[in-house]
C-alpha positions in Angstrom: 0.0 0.0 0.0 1.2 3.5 -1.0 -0.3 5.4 1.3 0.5 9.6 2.2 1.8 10.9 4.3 4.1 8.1 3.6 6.0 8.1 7.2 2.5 8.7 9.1 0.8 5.6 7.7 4.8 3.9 8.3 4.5 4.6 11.9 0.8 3.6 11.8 1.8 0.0 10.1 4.2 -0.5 12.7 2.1 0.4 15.6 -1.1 -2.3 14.0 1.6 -4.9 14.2 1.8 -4.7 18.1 -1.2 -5.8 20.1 -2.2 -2.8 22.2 -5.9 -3.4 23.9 -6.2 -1.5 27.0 -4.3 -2.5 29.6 -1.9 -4.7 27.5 -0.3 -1.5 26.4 4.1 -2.7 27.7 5.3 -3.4 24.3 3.8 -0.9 22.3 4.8 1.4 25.5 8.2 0.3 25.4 8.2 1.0 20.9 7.3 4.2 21.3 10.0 4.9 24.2 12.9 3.4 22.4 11.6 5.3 19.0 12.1 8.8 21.1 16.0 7.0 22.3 16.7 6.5 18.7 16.3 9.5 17.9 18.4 11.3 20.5 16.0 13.1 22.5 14.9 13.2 26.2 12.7 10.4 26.7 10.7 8.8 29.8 8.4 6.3 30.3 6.2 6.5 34.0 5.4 3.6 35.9 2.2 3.4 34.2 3.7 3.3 30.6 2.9 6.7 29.5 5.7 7.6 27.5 7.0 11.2 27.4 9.5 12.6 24.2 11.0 16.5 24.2 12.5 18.0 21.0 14.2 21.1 21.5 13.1 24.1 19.4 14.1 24.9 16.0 17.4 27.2 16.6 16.2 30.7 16.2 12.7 29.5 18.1 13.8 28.7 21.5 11.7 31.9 22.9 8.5 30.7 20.8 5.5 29.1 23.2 6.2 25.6 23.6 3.6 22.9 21.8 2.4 19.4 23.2 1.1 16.7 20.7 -1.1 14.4 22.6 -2.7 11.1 22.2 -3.6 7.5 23.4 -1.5 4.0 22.8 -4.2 1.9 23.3 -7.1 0.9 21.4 -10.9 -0.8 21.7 -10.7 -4.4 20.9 -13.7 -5.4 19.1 -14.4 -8.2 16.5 -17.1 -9.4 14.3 -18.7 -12.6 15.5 -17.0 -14.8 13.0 -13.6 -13.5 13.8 -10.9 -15.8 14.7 -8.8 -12.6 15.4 -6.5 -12.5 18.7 -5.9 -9.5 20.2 -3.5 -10.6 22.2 -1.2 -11.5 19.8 -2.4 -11.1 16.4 -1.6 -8.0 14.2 -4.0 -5.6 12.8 -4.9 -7.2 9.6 -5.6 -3.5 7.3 -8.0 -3.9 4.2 -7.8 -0.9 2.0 -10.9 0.2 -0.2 -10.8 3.3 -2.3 -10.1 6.2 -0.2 -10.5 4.3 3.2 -8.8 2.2 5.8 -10.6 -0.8 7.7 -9.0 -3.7 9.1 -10.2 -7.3 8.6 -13.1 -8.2 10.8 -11.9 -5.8 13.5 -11.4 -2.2 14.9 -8.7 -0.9 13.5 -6.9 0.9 16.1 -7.2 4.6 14.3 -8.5 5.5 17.3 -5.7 6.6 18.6 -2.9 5.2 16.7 -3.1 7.5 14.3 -2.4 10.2 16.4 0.7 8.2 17.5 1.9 7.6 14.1 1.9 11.3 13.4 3.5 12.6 16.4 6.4 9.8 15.9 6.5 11.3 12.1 6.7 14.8 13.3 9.7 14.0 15.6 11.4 12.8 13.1 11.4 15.6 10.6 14.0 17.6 10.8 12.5 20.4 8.1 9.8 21.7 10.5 10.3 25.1 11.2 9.0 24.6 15.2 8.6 25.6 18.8 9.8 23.5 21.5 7.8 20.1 20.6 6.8 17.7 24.0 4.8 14.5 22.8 2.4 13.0 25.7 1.1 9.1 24.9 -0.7 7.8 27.4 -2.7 4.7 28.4 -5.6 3.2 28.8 -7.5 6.1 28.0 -10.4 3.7 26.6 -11.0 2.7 29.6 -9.8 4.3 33.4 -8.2 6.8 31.7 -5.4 5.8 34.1 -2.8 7.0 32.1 -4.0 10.7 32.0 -5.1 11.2 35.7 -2.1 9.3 37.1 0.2 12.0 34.6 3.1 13.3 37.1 2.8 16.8 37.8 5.3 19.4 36.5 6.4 16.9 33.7 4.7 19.1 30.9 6.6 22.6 30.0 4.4 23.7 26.6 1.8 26.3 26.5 -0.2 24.8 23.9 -1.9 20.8 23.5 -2.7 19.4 20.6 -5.1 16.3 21.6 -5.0 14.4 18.1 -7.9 11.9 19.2 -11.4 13.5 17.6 -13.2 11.8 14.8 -14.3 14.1 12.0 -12.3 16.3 10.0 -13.4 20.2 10.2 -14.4 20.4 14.0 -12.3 21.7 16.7 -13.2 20.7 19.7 -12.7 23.0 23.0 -14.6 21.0 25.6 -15.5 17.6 26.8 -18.1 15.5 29.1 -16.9 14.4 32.6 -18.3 11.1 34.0 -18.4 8.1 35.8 -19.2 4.1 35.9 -22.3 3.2 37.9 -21.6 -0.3 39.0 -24.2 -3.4 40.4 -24.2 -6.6 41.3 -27.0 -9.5 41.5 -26.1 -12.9 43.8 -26.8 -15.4 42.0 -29.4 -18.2 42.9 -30.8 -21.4 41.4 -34.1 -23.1 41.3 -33.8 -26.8 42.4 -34.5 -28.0 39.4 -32.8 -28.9 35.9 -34.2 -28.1 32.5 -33.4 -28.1 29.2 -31.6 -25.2 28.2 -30.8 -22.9 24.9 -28.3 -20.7 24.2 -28.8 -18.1 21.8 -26.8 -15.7 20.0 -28.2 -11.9 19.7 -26.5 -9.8 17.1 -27.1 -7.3 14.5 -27.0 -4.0 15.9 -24.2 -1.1 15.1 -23.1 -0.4 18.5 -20.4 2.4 18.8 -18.9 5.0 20.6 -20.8 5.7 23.7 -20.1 9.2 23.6 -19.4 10.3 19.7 -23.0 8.1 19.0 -24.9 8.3 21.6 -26.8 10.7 20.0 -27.9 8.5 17.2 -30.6 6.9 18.8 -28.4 3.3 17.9 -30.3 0.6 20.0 -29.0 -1.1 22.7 -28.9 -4.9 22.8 -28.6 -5.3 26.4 -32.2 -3.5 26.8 -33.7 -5.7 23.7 -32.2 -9.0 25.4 -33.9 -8.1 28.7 -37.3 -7.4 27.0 -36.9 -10.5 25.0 -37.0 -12.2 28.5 -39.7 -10.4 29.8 -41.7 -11.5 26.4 -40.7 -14.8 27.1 -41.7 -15.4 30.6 -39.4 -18.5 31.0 -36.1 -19.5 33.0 -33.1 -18.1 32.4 -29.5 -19.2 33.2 -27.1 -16.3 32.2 -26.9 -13.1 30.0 -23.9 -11.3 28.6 -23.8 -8.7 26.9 -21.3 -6.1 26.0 -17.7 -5.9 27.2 -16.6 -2.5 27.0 -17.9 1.3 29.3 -17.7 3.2 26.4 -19.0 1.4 23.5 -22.9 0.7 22.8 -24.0 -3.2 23.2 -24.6 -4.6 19.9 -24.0 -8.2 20.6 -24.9 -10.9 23.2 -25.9 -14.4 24.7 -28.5 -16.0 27.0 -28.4 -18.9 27.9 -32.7 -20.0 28.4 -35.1 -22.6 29.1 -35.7 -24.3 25.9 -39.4 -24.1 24.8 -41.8 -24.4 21.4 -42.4 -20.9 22.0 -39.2 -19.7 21.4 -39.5 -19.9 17.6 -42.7 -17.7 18.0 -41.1 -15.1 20.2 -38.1 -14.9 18.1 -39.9 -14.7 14.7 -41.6 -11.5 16.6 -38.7 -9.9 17.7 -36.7 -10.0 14.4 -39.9 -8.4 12.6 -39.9 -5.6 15.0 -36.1 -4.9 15.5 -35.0 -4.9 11.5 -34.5 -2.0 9.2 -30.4 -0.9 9.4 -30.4 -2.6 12.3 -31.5 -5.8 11.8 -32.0 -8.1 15.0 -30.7 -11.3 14.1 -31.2 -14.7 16.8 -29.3 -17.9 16.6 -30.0 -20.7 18.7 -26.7 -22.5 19.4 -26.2 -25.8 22.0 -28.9 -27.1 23.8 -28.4 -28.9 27.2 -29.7 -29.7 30.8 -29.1 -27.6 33.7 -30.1 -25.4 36.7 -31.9 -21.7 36.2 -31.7 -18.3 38.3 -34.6 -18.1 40.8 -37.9 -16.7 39.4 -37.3 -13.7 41.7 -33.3 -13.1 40.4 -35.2 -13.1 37.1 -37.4 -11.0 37.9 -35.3 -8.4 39.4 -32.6 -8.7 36.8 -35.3 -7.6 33.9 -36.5 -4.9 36.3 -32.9 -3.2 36.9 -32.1 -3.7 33.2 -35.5 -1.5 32.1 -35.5 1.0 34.7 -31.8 1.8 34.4 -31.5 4.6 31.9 -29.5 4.4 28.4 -28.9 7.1 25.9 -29.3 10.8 25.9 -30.4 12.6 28.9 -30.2 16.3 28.6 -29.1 18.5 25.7 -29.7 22.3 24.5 -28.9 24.1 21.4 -25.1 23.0 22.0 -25.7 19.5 21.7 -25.7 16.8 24.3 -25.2 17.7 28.0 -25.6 14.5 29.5 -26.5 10.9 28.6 -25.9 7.3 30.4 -24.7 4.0 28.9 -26.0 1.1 29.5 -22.9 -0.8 28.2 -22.5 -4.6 30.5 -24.1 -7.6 31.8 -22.2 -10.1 32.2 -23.1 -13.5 34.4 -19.5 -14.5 36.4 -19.3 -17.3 38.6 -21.4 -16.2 41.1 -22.7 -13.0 40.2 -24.6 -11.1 37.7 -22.4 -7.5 36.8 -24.2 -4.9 35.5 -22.1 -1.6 34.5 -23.8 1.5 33.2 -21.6 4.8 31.7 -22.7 8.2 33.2 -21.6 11.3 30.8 -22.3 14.9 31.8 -20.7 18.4 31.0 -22.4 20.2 33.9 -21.5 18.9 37.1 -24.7 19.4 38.7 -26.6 17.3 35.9 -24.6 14.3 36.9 -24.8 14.6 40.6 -28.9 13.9 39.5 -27.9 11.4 37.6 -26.0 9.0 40.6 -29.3 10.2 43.0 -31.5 8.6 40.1 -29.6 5.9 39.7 -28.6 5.4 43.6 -32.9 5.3 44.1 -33.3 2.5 41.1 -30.8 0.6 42.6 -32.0 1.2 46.2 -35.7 0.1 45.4 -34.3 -2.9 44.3 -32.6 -4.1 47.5 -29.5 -3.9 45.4 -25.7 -2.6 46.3 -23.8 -0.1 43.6 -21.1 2.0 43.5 -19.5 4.9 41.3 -16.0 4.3 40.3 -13.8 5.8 37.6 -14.5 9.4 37.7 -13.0 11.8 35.0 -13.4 14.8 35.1 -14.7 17.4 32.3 -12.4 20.2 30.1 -14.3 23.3 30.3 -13.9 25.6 27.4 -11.3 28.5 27.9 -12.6 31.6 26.8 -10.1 34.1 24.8 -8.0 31.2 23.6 -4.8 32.0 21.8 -4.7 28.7 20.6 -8.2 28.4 19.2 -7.6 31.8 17.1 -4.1 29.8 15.6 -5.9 27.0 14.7 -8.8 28.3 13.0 -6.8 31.0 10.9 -4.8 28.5 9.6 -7.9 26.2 8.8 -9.3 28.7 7.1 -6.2 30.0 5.3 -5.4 26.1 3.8 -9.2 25.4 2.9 -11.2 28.6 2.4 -13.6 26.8 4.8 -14.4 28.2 8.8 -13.2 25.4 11.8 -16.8 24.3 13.0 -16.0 25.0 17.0 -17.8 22.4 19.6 -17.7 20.9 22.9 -17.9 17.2 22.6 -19.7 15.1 24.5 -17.5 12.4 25.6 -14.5 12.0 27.8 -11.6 13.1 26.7 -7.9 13.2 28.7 -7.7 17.1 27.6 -9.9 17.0 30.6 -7.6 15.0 33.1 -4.5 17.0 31.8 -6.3 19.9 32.4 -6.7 19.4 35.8 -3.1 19.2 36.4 -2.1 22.1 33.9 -4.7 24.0 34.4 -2.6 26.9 32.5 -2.3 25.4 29.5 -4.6 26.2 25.8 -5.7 23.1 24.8 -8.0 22.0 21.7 -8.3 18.3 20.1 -9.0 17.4 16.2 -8.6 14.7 13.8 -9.1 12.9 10.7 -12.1 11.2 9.6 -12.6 7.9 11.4 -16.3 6.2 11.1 -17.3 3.1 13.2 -14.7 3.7 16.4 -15.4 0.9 18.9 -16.6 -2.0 16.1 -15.3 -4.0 13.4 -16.4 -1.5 11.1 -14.0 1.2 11.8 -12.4 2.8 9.1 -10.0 5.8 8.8 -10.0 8.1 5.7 -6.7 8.5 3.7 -7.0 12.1 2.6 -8.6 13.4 5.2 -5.5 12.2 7.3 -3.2 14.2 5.3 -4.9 17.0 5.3 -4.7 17.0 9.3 -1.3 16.1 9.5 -0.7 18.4 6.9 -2.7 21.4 8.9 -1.3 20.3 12.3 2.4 20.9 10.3 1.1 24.3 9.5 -0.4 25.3 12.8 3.0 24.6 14.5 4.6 26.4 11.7 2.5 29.3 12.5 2.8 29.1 16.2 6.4 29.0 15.8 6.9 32.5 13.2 4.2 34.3 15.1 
């Protein structure tokens, strides 16, 4: 493949080949730190594996504001059902058609290599006319976002942050959503009793970013497995469904009590959920064994239906808040449930965790809140913001569209720490983040490398 920028989509190639799911992030960490040695400059990697590089300035340029180029090593590990793929091990097969970029079966790990890949290129290049350069990559942003609020204070000298990690050409983004993980658990308990059991298989839906598509009305399979049960009215063994916070269910199992009414309730179910997302139901083995008490049942539906997924508040921004319902998942001797809060206004999501607190409580049931990040309010009068949409404007004729996105991004953690720095995130086009169907557009990453290139430039002469 001859794909421009030529030592972007190099880097990028090299980073597919290492397996880099969250939390598995030590020799893709330990790439990118021997990368920055190789080239000479000041290199760290943290106890946590965020690696830290520092390129001097351009001689001439040493009094110009320092620049940061930010993004995340690790990436959502998702797969189509028939997938044989191991993430573990196996490299990022990449499938190129026309202008864009998928991989085989899989995500494709755009989200955020490509950032990676061009800070590595722009390290490298010694024609850039530049500012002090830092590069920040941290870990497990897809998940804890670890990597960002564990970042050691007083590490970070630059003025200005470049978060590479946004997902549509043309918008700069100035803001992002804080949030937290709402976390349950149901005991389990069994009838005494054995009967013939079904396992089937629920796909079909498009699933996605939690945050970037919550907004899309996509439907959520955990909520369409618990209804199926509901419709059913019979025994169930297990359910799970979804396996990531931030990504919107579109696959899942139950294991249930086998029955001549299945067919019937299936059939139904397919006819109403079809359209772009069409509901598809496989059954799969069928065997004898024990099923949850009628009352776990009963209390697992309830939690599932009255626990709220998808947009919350919004205004003439956009989104404010919104909630994910994003994992069930049956575990030796428990039933995890895991919903994603989002919010930009404080307030808004301290009504949230009472809502959700009095669902829970009604219940009987024990929860928690864990994984708090926190938002990146906007900073008015930017010097930053000005840079980067003159120099839009002066290589495309076209205006930066200016937003505060709702989902959670580490601008917000960095923030927190460097709470004097200018900070905006952008980024090529990438479709599908968080499911097999990711795919990264080839021009449109030029063009942003190509307008990040510029906007140091400019930074650096002005």
């Amino acid at each position: 493949m001859n794909l421009k920028p030529e030592r972007v989509f190099h880097y990028f190639r090299e980073l597919s080949n290492i397996p880099h799911e969250s939390h598995n992030e030590k020799a893709i960490s330990e790439y990118i730190y021997n990368f920055g040695k190789s080239l000479g400059l000041e290199t760290k990697q943290d106890d946590i594996l965020n690696v830290y590089i520092r390129k001097p300035a351009t001689k001439g340029y040493e009094d110009k504001p320092g620049i940061i180029l930010q993004g995340h090593m690790d990436m959502v590990c998702e797969k189509a059902t028939s997938s044989n793929h191991n993430f573990a091990t196996d490299k990022i097969e990449w499938v190129l058609k026309d202008d864009l970029l998928f991989a085989n079966d899989t995500t494709l790990g755009a989200d955020d290599g490509i950032a990676v890949a061009m800070a590595m290129a722009i390290l490298e290049d010694e024609t850039l006319v530049h500012p002090e350069l830092e590069v920040l990559i941290t870990v497990t942003e897809e998940t804890t976002m670890a990597g960002a609020l564990g970042l050691e204070k007083g590490l970070l000298k630059g003025k200005y942050l470049f978060n590479i990690d946004s997902e549509e050409e043309g918008i700069l983004t100035l803001g992002s959503a804080g949030g937290t993980l709402f976390k349950t658990n149901l005991e389990l308990k069994f009838e005494n009793r054995e009967v013939e059991l079904v396992k089937l298989h629920f796909d079909g839906f498009l699933g996605g970013h939690s945050g970037m598509e919550i907004g899309k009305n996509r439907r959520n399979m955990i909520k369409t497995i618990a209804e199926f049960i509901k419709e059913t009215g019979l025994s169930v063994l297990s359910i799970d469904c979804g396996n990531k916070d931030n990504a919107i269910p579109r696959v899942g199992e139950i294991v249930i009590e086998n029955s001549p009414k299945l067919d019937e309730v299936i059939a139904k179910f397919v006819e109403k959920y079809n359209g772009e997302e069409q509901l598809t139901i496989d059954k799969k083995e069928v065997f004898v064994g024990k099923v949850l008490t009628n009352a776990l049942k009963d209390t697992l539906v309830e939690i599932l239906e009255k626990l709220p997924t998808g947009v919350n508040t919004k205004d003439e921004t956009g989104i404010i808040s919104s909630s994910n319902l994003a994992i069930v998942q049956t575990v030796q001797d428990e039933i995890l449930i895991r919903d994603s809060i989002r919010s930009s206004s404080l307030s808004i999501l301290e009504e949230m965790k009472t809502a959700f607190a009095k669902i829970s409580e009604k219940l009987g049931l024990n929860y928690e809140f864990s994984g708090g990040y926190p938002s990146w309010e906007k900073k008015e009068n930017s010097t930053l913001q000005k840079f980067a949409n003159k120099v839009y404007k002066d290589l495309t004729g076209k205006e930066f569209e200016n937003i505060i996105v709702h989902a959670g991004l580490e601008c917000g953690a960095i923030y927190e720490k460097y709470p004097n720095l200018e900070l905006i995130s952008f980024g090529p086009d990438i479709r599908g983040a968080h499911t097999p169907k990711e795919n990264l557009s080839i021009s449109s990453t030029k063009r942003v490398y190509d307008f990040t290139l510029k906007l140091i430039e400019e930074i650096a002469k002005n």
